[in-house]
C-alpha positions in Angstrom: -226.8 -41.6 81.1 -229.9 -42.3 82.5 -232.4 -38.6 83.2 -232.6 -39.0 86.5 -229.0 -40.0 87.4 -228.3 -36.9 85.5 -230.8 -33.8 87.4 -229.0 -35.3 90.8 -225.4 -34.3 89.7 -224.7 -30.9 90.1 -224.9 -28.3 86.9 -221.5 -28.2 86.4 -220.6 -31.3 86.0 -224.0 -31.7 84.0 -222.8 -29.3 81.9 -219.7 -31.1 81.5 -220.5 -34.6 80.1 -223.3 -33.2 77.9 -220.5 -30.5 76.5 -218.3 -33.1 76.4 -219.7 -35.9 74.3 -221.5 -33.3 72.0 -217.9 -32.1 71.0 -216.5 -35.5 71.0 -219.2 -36.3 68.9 -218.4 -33.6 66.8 -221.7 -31.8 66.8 -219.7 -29.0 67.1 -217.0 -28.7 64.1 -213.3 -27.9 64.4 -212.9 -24.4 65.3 -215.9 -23.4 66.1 -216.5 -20.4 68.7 -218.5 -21.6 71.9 -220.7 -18.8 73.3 -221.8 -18.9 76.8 -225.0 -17.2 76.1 -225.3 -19.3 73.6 -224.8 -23.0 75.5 -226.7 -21.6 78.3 -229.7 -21.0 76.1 -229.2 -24.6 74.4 -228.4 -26.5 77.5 -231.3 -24.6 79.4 -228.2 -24.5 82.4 -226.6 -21.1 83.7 -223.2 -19.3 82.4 -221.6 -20.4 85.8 -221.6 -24.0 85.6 -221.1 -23.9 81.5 -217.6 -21.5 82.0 -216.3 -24.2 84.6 -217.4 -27.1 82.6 -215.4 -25.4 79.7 -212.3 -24.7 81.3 -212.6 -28.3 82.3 -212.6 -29.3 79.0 -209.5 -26.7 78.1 -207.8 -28.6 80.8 -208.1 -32.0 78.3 -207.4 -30.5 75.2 -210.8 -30.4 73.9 -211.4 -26.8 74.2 -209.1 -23.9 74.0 -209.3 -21.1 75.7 -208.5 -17.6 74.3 -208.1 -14.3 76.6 -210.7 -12.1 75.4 -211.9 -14.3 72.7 -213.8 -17.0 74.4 -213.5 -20.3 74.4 -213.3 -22.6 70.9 -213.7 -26.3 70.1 -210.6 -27.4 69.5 -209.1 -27.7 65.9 -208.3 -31.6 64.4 -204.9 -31.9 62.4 -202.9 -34.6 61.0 -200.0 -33.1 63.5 -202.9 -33.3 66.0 -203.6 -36.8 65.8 -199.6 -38.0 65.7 -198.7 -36.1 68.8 -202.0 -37.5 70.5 -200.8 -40.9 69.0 -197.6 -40.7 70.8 -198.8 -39.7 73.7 -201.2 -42.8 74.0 -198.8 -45.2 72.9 -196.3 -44.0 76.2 -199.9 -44.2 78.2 -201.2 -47.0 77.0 -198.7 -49.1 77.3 -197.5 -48.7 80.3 -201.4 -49.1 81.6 -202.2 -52.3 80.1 -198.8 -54.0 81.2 -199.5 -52.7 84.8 -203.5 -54.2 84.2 -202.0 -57.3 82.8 -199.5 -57.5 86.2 -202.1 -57.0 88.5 -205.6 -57.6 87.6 -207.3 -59.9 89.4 -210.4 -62.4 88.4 -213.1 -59.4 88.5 -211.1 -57.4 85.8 -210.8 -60.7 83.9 -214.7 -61.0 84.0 -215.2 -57.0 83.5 -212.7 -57.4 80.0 -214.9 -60.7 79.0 -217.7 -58.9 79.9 -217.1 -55.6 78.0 -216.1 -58.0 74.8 -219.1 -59.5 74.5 -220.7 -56.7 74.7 -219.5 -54.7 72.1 -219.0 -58.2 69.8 -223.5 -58.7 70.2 -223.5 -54.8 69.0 -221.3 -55.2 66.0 -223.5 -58.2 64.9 -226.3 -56.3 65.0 -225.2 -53.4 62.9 -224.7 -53.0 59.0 -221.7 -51.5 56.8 -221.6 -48.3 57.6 -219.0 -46.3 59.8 -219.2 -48.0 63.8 -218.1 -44.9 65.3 -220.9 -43.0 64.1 -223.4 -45.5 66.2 -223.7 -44.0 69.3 -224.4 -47.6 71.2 -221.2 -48.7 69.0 -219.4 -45.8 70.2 -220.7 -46.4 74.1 -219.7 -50.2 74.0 -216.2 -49.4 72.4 -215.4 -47.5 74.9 -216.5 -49.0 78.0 -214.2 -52.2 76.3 -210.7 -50.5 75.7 -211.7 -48.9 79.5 -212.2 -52.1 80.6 -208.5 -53.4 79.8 -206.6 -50.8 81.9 -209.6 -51.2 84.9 -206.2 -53.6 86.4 -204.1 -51.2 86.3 -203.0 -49.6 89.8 -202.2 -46.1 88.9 -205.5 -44.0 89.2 -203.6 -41.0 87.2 -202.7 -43.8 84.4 -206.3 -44.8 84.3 -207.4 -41.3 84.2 -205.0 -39.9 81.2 -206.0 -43.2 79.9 -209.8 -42.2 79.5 -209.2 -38.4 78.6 -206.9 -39.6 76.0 -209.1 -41.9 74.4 -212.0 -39.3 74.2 -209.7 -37.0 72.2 -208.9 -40.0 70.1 -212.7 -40.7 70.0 -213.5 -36.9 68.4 -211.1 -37.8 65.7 -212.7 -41.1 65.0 -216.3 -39.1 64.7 -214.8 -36.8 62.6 -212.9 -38.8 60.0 -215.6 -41.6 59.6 -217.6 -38.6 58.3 -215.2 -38.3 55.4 -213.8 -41.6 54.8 -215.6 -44.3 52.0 -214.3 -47.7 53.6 -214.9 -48.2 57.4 -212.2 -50.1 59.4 -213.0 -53.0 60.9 -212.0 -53.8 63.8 -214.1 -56.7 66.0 -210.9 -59.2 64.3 -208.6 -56.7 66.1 -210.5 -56.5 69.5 -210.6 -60.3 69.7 -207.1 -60.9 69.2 -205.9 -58.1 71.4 -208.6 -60.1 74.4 -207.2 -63.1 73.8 -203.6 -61.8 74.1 -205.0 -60.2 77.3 -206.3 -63.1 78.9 -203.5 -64.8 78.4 -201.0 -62.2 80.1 -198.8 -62.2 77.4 -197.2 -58.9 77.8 -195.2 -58.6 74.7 -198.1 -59.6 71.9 -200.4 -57.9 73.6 -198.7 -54.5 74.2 -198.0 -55.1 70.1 -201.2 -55.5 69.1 -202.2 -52.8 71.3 -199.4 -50.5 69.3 -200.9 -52.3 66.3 -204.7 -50.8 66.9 -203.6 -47.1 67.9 -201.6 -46.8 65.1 -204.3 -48.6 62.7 -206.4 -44.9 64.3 -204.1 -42.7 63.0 -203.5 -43.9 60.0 -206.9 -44.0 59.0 -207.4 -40.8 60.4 -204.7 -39.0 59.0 -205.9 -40.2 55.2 -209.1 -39.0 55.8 -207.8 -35.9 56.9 -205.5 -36.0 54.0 -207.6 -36.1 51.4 -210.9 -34.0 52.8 -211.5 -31.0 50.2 -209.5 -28.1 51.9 -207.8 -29.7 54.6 -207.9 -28.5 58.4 -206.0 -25.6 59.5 -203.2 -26.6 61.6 
């Protein structure tokens, strides 16, 4: 976001998106306690703002709140990542058919656009984890947002984004403990093309194809990190 954008919006929700991708970035770990005094110190913002920015972020799974403990960064499981993987498949699905029914020739330009955007990126970038490149990360996301922009549901679209940020957290995480990155510009090309062409059923597969491909990789990494995660 660009400075000044950001001093104009008000603390909270300042407080909000800077909370928010720091612990979808997982520069906070798992678990970890999240003291006001603390945030309010880092952030250089007030406990006010930060304690409705965090009870925001309860709100979309990210946090959890505790009476009388505080609030904690939410922990990362493999039962964590199957039930968020199920949820997104009933989401997603339903929000790219809808898109796919009822886009019109700006949300074909706005997916074309987003593609090629995140296809110059991943030319320019070497072997090591995408996620982990925060211009990667930015591009990625603005793409698979860019698919559902059809759809006519604003709640749809919404659960949409707040899903794929919890997804996103477990990306971070497990590219941090993985060997052999997944690739997936082949897959993003072949879902746009399926897109494009409003082909409901291949697309809606592929789509199935990619979010499972997430977990999967996810949950060996999680697997097979020394220890494990606490459930």
């Amino acid at each position: 976001m660009d400075p000044t954008t950001e001093t104009e919006l008000p603390l909270a929700e300042r407080a909000y998106r800077r909370l928010r991708q720091a612990i979808v970035r997982c520069e906070f770990p798992p678990g970890q306690r999240l003291r006001v005094d603390e945030l309010s110190k880092h952030y250089e913002i007030s406990s006010s703002p930060l304690r409705e920015a965090l009870s925001r972020l309860s709100e979309q799974g990210l946090v959890r709140a505790f009476e009388n403990r505080g609030f904690h960064v939410a922990p990362l499981s493999v039962a964590g990542i199957a039930d968020l993987t199920r949820v997104r498949l009933l989401v997603e699905c339903e929000a790219l058919r809808d898109a796919m029914a009822n886009g019109r020739d700006a949300w074909e330009a706005g997916v074309v656009a987003a593609a090629h955007s995140l296809s110059l990126v991943e030319q320019r970038l070497g072997d090591g984890p995408l996620v982990l490149d925060e211009n990667w990360a930015a591009r990625h996301r603005d793409y698979h947002l860019a698919i559902y922009a059809g759809c006519t549901s604003p709640m749809l679209k919404s659960l949409v984004a707040e899903l794929f940020d919890n997804a996103e957290r477990y990306r971070h995480f497990s590219a941090r403990h993985r060997k052999v990155d997944r690739k997936k510009n082949a897959e993003h090309q072949r879902l746009l093309t399926a897109v494009l062409a409003r082909n409901d059923d291949k697309a809606v597969g592929l789509l199935r194809q990619h979010i499972s491909g997430t977990e999967r990789n996810v949950t060996e990494a999680l697997l097979h990190m020394e220890g494990g995660i606490s459930q």
